[in-house]
Biopython code that builds the backbone (N, CA, C, O; Angstrom):
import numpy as np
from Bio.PDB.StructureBuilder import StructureBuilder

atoms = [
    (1, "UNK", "N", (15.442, -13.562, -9.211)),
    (1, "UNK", "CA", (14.800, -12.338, -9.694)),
    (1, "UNK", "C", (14.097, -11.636, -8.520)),
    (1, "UNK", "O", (13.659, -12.459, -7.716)),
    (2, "UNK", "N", (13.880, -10.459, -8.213)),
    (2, "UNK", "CA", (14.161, -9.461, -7.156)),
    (2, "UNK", "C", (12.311, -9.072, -7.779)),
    (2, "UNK", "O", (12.049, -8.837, -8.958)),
    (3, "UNK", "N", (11.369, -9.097, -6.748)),
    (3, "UNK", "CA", (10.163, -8.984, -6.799)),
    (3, "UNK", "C", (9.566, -7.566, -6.091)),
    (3, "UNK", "O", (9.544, -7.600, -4.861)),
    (4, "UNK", "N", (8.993, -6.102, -6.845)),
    (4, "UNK", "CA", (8.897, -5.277, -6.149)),
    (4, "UNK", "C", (7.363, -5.092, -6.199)),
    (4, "UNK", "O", (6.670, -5.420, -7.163)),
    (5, "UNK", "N", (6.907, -4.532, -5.060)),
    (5, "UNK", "CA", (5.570, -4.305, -4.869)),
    (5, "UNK", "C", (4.909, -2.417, -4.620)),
    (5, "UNK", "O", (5.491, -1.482, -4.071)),
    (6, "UNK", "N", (4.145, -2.437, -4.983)),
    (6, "UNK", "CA", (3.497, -0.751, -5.115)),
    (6, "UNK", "C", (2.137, -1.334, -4.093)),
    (6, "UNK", "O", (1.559, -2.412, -4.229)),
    (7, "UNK", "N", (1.833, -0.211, -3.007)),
    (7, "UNK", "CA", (0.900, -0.804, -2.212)),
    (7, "UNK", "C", (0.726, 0.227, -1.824)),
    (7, "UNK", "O", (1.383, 1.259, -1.958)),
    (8, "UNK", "N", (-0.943, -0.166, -0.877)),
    (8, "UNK", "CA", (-1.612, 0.788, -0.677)),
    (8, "UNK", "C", (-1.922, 0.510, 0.506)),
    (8, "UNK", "O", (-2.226, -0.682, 0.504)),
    (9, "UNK", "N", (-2.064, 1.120, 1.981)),
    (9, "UNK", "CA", (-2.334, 1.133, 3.377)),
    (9, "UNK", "C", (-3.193, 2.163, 3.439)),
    (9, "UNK", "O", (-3.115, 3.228, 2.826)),
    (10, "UNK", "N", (-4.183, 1.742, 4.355)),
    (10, "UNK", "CA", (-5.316, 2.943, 4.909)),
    (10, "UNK", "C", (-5.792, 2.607, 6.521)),
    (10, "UNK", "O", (-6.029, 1.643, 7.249)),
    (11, "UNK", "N", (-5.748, 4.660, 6.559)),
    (11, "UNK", "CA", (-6.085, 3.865, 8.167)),
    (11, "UNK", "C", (-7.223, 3.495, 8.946)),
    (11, "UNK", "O", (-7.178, 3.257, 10.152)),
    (12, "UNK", "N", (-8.564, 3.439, 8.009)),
    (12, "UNK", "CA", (-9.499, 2.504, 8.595)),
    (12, "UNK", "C", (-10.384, 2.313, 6.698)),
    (12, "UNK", "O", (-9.577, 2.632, 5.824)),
    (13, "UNK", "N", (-11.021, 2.113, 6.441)),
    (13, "UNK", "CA", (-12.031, 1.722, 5.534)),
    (13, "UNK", "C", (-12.350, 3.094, 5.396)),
    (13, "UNK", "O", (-12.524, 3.678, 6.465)),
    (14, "UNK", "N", (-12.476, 3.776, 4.344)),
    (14, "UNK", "CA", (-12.889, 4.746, 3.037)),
    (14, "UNK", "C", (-11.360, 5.863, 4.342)),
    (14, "UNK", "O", (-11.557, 7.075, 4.419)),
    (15, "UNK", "N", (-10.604, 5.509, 4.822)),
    (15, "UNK", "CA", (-10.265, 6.630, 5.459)),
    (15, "UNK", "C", (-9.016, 6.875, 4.861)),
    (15, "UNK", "O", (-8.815, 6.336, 3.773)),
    (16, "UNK", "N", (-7.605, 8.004, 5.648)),
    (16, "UNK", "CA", (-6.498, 8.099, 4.863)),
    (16, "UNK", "C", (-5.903, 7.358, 3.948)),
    (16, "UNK", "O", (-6.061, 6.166, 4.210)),
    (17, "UNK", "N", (-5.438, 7.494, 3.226)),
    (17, "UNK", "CA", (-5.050, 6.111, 2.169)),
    (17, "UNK", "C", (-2.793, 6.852, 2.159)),
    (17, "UNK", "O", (-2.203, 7.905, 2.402)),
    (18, "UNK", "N", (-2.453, 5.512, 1.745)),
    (18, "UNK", "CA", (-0.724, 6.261, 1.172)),
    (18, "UNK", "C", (-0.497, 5.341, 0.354)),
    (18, "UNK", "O", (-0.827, 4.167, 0.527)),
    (19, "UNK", "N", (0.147, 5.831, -0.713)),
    (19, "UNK", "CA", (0.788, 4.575, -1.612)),
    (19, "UNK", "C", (2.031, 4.436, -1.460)),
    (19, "UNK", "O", (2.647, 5.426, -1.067)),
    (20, "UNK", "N", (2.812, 3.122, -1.732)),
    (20, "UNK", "CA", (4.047, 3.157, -1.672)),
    (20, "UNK", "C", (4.664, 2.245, -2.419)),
    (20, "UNK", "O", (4.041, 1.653, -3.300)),
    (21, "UNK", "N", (6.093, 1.978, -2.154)),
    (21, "UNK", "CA", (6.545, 1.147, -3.104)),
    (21, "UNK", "C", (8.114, 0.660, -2.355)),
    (21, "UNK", "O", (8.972, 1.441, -1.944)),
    (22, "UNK", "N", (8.173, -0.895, -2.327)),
    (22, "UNK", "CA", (8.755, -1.589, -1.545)),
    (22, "UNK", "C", (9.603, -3.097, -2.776)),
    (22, "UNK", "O", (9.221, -3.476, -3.883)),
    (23, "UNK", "N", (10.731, -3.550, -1.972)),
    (23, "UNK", "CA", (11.036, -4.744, -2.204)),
    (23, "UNK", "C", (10.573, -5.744, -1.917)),
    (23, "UNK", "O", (10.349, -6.771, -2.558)),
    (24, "UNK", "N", (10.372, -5.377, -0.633)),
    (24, "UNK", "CA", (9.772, -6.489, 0.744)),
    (24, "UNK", "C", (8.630, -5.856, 1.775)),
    (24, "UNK", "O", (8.642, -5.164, 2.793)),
    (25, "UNK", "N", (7.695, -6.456, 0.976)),
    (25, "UNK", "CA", (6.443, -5.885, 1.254)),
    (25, "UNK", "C", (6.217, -6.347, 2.895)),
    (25, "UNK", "O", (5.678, -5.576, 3.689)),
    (26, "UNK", "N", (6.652, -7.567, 3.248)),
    (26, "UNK", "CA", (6.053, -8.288, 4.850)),
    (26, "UNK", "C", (6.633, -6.943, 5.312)),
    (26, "UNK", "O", (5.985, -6.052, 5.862)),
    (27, "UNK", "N", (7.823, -6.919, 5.042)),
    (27, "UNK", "CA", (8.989, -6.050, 5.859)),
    (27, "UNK", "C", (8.186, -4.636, 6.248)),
    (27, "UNK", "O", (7.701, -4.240, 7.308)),
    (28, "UNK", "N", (8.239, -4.257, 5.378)),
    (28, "UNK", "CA", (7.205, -2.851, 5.218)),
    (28, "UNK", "C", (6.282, -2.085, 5.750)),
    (28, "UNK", "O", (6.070, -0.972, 6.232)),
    (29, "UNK", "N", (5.629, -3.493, 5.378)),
    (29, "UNK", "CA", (4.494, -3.244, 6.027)),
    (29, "UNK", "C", (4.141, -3.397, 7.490)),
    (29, "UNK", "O", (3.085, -3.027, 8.003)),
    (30, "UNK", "N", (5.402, -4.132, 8.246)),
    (30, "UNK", "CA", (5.229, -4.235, 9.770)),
    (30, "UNK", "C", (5.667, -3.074, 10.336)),
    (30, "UNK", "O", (5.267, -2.576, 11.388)),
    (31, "UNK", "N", (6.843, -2.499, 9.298)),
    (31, "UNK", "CA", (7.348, -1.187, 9.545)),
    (31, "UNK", "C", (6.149, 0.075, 9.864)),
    (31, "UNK", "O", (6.193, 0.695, 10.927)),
    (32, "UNK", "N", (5.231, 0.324, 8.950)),
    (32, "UNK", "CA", (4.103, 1.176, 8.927)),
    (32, "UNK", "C", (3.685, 0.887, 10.470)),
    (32, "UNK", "O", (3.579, 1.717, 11.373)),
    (33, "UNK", "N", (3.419, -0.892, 10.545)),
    (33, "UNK", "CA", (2.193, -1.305, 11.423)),
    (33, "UNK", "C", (2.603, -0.684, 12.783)),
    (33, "UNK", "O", (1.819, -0.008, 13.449)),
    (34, "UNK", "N", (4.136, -1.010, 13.229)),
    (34, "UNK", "CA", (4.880, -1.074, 14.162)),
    (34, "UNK", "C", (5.335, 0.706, 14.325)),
    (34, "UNK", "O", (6.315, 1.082, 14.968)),
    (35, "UNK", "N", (4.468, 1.544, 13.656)),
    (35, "UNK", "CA", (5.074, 2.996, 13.648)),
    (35, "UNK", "C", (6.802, 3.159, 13.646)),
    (35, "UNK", "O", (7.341, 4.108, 14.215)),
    (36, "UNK", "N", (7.395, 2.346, 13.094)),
    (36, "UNK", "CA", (8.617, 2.746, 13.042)),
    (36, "UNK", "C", (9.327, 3.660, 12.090)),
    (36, "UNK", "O", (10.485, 4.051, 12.236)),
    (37, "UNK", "N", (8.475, 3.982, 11.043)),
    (37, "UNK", "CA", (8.808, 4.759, 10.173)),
    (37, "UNK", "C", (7.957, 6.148, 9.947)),
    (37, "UNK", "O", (6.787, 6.210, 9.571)),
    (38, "UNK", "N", (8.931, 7.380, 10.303)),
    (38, "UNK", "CA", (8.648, 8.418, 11.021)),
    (38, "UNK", "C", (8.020, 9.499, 9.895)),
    (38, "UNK", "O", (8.718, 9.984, 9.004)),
    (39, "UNK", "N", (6.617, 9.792, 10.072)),
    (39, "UNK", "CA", (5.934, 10.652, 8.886)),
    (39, "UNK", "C", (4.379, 10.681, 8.699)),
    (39, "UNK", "O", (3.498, 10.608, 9.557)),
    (40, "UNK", "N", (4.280, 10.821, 7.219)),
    (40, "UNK", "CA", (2.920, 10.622, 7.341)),
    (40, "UNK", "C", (2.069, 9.068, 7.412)),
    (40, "UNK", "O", (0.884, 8.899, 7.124)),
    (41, "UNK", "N", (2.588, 8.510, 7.661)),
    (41, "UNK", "CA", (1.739, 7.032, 8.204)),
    (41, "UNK", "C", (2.020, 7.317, 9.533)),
    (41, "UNK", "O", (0.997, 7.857, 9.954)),
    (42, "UNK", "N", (2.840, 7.254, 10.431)),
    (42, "UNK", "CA", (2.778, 7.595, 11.727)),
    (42, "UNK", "C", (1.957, 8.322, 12.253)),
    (42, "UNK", "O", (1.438, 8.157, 13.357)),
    (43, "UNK", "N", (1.838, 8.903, 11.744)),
    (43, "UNK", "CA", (1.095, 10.978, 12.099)),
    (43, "UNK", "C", (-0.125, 10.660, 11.829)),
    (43, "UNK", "O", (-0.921, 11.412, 12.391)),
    (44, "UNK", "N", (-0.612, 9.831, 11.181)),
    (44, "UNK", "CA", (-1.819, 9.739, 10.885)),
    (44, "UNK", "C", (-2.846, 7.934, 10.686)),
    (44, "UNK", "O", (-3.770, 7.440, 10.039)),
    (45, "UNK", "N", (-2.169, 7.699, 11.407)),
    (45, "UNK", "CA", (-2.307, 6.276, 11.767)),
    (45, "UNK", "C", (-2.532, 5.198, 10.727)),
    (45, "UNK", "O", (-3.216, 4.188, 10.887)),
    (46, "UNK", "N", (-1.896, 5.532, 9.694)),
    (46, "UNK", "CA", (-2.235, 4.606, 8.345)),
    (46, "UNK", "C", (-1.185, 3.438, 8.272)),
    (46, "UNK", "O", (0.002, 3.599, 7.987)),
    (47, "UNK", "N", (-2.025, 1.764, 8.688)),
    (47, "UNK", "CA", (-1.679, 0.909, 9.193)),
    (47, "UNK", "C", (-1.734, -0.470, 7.963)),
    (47, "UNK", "O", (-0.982, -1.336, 7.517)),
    (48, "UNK", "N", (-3.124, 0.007, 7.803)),
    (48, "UNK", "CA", (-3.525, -1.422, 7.099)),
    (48, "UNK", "C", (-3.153, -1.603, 5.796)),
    (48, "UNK", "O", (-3.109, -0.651, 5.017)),
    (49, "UNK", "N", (-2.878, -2.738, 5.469)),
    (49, "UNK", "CA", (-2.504, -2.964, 4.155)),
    (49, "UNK", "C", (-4.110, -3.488, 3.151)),
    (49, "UNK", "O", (-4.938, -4.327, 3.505)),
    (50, "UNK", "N", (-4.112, -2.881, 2.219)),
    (50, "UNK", "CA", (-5.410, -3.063, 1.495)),
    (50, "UNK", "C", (-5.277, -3.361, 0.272)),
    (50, "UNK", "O", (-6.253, -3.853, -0.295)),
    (51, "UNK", "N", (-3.926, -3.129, -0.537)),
    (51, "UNK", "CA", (-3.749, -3.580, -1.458)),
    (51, "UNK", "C", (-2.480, -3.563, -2.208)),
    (51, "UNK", "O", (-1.673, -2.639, -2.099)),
    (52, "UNK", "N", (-2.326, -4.468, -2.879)),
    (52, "UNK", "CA", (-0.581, -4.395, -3.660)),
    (52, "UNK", "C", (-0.478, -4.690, -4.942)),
    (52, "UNK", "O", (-1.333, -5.536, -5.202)),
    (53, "UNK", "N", (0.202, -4.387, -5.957)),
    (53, "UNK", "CA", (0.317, -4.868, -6.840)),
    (53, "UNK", "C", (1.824, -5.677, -6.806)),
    (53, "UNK", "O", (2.616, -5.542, -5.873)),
    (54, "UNK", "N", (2.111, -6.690, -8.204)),
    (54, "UNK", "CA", (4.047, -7.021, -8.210)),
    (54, "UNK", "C", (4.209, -6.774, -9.275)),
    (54, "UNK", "O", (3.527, -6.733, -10.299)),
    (55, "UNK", "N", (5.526, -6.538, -8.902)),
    (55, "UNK", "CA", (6.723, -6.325, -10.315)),
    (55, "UNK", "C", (7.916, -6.825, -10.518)),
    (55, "UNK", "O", (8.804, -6.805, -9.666)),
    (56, "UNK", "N", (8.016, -7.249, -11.514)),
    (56, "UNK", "CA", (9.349, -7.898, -11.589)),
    (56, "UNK", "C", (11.037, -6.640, -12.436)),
    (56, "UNK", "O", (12.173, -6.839, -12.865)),
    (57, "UNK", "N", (10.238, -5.631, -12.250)),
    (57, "UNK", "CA", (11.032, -4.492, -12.743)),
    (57, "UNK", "C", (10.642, -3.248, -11.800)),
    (57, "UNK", "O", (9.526, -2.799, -11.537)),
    (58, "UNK", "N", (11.861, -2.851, -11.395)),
    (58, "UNK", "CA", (11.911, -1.426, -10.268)),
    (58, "UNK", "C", (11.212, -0.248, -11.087)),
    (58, "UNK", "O", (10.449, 0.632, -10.687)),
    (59, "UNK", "N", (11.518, -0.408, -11.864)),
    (59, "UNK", "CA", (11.019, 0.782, -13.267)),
    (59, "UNK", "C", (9.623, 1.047, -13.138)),
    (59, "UNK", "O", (9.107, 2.087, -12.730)),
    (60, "UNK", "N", (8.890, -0.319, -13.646)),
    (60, "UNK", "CA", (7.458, -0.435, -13.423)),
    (60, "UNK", "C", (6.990, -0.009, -12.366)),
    (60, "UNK", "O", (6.066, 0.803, -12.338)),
    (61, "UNK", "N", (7.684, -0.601, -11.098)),
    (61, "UNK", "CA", (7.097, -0.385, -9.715)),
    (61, "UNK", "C", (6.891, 1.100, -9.451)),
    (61, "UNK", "O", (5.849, 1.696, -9.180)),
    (62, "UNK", "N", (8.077, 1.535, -9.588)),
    (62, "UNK", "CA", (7.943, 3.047, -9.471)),
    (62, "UNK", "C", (7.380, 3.805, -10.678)),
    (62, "UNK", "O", (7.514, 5.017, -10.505)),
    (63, "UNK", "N", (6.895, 3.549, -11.642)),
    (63, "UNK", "CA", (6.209, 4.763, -12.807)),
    (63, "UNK", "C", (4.712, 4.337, -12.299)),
    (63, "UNK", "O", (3.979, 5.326, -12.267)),
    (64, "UNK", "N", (4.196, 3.376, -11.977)),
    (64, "UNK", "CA", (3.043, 2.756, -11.185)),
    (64, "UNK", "C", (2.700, 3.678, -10.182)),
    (64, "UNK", "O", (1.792, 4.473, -10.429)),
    (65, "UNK", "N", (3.410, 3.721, -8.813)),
    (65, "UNK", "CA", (3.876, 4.390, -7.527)),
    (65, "UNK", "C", (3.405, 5.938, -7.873)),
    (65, "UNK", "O", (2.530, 6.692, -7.446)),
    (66, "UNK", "N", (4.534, 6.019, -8.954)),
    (66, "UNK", "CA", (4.021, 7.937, -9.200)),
    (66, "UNK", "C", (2.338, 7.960, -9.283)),
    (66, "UNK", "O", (1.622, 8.432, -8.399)),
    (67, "UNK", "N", (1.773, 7.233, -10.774)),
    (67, "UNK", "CA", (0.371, 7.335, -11.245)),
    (67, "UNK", "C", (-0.341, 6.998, -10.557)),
    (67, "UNK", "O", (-1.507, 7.113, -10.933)),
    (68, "UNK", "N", (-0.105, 6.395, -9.177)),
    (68, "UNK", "CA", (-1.177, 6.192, -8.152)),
    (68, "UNK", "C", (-1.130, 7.239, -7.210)),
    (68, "UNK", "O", (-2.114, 7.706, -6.636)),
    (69, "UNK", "N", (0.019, 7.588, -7.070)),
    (69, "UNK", "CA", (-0.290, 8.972, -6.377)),
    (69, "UNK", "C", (-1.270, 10.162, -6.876)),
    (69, "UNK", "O", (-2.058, 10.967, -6.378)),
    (70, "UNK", "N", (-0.746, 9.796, -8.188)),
    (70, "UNK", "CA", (-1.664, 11.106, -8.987)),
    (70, "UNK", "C", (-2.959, 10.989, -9.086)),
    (70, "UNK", "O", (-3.652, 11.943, -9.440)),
    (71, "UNK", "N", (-3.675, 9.302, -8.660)),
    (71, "UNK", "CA", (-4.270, 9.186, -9.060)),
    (71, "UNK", "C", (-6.102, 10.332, -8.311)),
    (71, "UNK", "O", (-5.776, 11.425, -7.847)),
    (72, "UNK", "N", (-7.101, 10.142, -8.278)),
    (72, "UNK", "CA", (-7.806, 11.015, -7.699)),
    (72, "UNK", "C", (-8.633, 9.927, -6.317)),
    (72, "UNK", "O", (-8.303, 8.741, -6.326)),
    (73, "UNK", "N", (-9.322, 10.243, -5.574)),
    (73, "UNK", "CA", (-9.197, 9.737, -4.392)),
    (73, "UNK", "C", (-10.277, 8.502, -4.988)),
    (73, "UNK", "O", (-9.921, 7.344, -5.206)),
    (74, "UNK", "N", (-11.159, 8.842, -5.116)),
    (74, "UNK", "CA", (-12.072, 8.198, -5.568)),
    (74, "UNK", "C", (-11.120, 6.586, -6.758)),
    (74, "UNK", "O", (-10.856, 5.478, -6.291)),
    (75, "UNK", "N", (-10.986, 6.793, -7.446)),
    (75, "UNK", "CA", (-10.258, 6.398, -8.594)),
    (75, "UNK", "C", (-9.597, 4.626, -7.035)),
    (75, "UNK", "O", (-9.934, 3.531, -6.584)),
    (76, "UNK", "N", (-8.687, 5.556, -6.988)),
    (76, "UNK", "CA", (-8.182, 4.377, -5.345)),
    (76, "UNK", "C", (-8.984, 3.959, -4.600)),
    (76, "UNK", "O", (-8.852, 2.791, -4.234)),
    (77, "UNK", "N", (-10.047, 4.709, -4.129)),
    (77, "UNK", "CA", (-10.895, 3.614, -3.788)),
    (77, "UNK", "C", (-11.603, 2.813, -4.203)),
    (77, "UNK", "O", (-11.952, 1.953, -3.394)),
    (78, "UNK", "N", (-12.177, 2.711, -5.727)),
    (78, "UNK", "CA", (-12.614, 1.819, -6.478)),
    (78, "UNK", "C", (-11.631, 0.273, -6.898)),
    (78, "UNK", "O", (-12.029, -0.887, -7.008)),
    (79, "UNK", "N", (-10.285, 0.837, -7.054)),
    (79, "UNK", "CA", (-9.155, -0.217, -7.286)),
    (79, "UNK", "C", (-9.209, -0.865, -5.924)),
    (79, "UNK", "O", (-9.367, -2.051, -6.216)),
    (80, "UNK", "N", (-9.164, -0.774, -4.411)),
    (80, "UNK", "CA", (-8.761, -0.799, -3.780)),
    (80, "UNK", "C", (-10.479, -2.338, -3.626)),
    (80, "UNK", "O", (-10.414, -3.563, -3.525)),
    (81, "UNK", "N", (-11.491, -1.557, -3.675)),
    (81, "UNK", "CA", (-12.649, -2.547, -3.663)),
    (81, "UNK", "C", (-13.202, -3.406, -4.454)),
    (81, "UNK", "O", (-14.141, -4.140, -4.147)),
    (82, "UNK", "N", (-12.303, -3.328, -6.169)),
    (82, "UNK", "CA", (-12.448, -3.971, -7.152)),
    (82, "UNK", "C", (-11.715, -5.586, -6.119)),
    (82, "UNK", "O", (-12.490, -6.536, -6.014)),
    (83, "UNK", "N", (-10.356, -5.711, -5.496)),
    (83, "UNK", "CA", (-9.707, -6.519, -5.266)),
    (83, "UNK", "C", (-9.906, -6.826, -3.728)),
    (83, "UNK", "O", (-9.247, -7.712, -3.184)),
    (84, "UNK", "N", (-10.638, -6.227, -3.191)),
    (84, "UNK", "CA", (-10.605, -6.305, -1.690)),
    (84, "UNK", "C", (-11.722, -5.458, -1.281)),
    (84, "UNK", "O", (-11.431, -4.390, -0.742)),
    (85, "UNK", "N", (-13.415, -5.869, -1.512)),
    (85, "UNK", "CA", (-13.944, -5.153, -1.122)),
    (85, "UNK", "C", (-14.345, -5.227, 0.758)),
    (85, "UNK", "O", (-15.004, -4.490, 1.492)),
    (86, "UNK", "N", (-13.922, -5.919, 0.881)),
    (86, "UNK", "CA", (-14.567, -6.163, 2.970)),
    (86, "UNK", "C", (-13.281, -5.093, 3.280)),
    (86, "UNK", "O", (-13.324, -4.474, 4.343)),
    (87, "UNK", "N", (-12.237, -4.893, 2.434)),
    (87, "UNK", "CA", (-11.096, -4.155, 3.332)),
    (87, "UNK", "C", (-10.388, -4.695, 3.948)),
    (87, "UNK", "O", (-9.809, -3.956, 4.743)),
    (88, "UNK", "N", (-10.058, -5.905, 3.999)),
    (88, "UNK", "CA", (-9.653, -6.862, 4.652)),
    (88, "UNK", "C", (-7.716, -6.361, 4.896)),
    (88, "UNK", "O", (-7.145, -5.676, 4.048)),
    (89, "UNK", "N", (-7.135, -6.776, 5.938)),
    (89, "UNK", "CA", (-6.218, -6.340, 6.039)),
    (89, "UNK", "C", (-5.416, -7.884, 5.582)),
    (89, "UNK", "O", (-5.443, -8.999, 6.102)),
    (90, "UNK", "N", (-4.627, -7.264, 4.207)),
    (90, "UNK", "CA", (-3.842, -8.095, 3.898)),
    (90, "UNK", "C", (-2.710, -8.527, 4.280)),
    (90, "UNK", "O", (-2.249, -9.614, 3.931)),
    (91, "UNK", "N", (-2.127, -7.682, 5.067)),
    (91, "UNK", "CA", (-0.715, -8.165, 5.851)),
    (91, "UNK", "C", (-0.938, -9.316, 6.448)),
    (91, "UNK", "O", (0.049, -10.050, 6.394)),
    (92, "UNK", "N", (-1.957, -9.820, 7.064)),
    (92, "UNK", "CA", (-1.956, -11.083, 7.605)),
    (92, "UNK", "C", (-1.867, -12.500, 6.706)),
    (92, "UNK", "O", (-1.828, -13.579, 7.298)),
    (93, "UNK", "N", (-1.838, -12.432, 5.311)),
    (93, "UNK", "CA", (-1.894, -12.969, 4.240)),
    (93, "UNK", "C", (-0.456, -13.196, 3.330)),
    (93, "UNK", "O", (-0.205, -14.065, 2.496)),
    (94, "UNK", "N", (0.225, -12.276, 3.735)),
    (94, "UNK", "CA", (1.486, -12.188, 3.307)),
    (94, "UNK", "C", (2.219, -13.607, 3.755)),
    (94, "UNK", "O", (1.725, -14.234, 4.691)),
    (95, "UNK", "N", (3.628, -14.204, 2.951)),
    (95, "UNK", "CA", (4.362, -15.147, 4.093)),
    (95, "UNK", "C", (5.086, -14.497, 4.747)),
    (95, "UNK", "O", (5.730, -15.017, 5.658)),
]
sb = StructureBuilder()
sb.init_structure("model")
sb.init_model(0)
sb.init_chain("A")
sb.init_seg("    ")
for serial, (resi, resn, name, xyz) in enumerate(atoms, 1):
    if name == "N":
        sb.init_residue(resn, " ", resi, " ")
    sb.init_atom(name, np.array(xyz, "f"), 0.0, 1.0, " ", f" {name:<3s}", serial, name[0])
structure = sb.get_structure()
């Protein structure tokens, strides 16, 4: 069964935030880290991983993905410190 993740990177503590939505979150997220993927995480240095949710359905992952986009800034940063308030960069936590 094929495990998808909706996540959230920022590029320092209360700063840019992006949400996204991945298969393979390690993968991904080295992608962001490693600027290899050309846009607004590049452009604006949004690195860290701060938070993720899983899914075991693409469906979920992405109707999730949308409503966090929509969500209001504030709103994400409360989710983001409910589960991770030091900010801690979770990519190092990943296997």
């Amino acid at each position: 069964m094929m495990t998808y993740y909706v996540y959230i990177l920022a590029s320092k503590r209360n700063g840019t935030l992006y949400v996204g939505v991945t298969n393979d979150l390690a993968r991904r997220a080295y992608e962001h880290r490693a600027g290899l993927i050309k846009g607004f995480t590049k452009k604006y240095g949004v690195k860290v991983l701060v938070y993720f949710e899983e899914f075991d359905d693409i469906g979920f992952a992405i109707q999730r993905e949308r409503n966090l986009k929509k969500w209001k800034r504030d709103w994400k940063l409360n989710l983001i410190e409910s589960s991770n308030p030091d900010w801690e960069d979770l990519y190092f936590e990943l296997d």
